[in-house]
C-alpha positions as CSV (number, residue, x, y, z in Angstrom):
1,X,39.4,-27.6,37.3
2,X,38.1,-29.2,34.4
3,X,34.9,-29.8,35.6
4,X,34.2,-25.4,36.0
5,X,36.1,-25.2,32.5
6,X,33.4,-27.2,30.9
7,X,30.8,-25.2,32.4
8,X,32.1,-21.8,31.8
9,X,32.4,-23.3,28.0
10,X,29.0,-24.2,28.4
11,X,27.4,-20.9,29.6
12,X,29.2,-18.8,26.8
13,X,28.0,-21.1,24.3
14,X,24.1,-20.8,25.6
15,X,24.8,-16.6,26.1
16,X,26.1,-16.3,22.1
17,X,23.1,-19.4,21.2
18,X,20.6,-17.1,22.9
19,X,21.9,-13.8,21.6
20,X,22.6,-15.4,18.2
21,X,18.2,-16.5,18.1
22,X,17.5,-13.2,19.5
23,X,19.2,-11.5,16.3
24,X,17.6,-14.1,14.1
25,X,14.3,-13.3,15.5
26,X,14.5,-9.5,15.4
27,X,16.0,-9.2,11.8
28,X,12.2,-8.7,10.2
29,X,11.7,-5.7,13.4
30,X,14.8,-3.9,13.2
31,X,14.9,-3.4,9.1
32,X,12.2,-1.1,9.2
33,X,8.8,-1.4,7.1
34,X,8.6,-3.3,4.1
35,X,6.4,-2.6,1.4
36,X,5.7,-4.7,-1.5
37,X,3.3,-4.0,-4.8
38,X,1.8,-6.7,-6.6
39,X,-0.2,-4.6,-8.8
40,X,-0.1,-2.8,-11.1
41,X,3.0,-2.9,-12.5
42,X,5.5,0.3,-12.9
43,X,4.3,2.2,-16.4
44,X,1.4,0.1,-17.0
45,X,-1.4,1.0,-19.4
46,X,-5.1,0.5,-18.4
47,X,-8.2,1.0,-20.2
48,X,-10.2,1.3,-17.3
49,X,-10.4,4.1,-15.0
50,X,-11.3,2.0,-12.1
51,X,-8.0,0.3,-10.8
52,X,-7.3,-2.6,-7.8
53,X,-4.0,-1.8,-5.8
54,X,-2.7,-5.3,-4.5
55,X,0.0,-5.8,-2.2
56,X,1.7,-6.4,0.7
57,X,3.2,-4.8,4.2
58,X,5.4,-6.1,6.7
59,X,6.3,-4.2,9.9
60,X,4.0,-1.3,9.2
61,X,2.1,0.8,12.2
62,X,0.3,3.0,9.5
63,X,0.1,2.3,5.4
64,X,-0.8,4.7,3.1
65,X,-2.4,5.0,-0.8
66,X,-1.9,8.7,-2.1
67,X,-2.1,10.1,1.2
68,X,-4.9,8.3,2.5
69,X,-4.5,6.0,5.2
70,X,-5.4,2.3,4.4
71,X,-5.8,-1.3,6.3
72,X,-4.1,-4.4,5.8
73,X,-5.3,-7.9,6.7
74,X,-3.8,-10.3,9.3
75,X,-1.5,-11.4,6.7
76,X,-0.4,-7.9,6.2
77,X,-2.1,-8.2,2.7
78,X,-3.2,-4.8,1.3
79,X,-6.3,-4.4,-1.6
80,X,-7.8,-0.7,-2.2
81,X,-9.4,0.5,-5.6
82,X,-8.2,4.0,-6.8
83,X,-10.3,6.0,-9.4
84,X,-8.0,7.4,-12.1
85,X,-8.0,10.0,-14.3
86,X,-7.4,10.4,-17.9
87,X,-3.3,10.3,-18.8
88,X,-0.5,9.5,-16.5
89,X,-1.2,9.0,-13.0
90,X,1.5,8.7,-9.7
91,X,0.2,6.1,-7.5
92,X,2.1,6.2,-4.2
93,X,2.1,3.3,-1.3
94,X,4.0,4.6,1.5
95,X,4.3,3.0,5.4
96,X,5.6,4.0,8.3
97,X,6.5,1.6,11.6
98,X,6.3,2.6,15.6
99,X,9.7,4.0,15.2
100,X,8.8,6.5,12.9
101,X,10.6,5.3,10.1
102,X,9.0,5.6,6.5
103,X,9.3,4.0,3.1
104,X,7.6,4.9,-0.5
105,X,6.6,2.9,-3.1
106,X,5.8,4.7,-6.8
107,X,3.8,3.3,-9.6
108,X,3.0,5.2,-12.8
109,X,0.3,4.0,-14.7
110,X,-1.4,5.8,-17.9
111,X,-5.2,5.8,-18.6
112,X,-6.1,5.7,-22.4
């Protein structure tokens, strides 16, 4: 008796262990894409029309820079340039994952 309570005890606590690591593991898959921008910062002024977009994607099956599709490195690391024009300019960063879902990222920036 006590002997097949011990290893019923045992089994449920490997099943929840298990199921408990799966979860852990799976956390970064099941939120969706992630999208981070390093650079440049949110209202930003430049002086130079020719501008570096840095940053970073997790969980992405395509990424994005103002509609054109872009390439990240093993790291997921992102770098593109972007021409700007004169004035005040919408920079958009936008990824989706295998599941279709999307995210956008928005940076103004003004060229003097």
């Amino acid at each position: 008796m006590t002997r097949s309570v011990f290893k019923v005890g045992f089994i449920i606590i490997l099943v929840v262990g298990f199921a408990a690591y799966g979860l852990y593991k799976s956390k970064d898959f099941l939120g969706g894409p992630k999208i981070i921008i390093e650079s440049p910062v949110n209202g930003q002024t430049v002086s130079n029309s020719y501008l570096e977009i840095k940053g970073a994607a997790k969980n992405v099956s395509l990424l994005y820079l103002n509609g054109r599709q872009i390439f990240t490195d093993r790291n997921g690391v992102f770098k593109e340039n972007l021409l700007l024009a004169r004035g005040y300019n919408i920079i958009e960063v936008s990824a989706k994952d295998k599941f279709n879902r999307e995210i956008r990222l928005k940076r103004e920036v003004v060229l003097k």
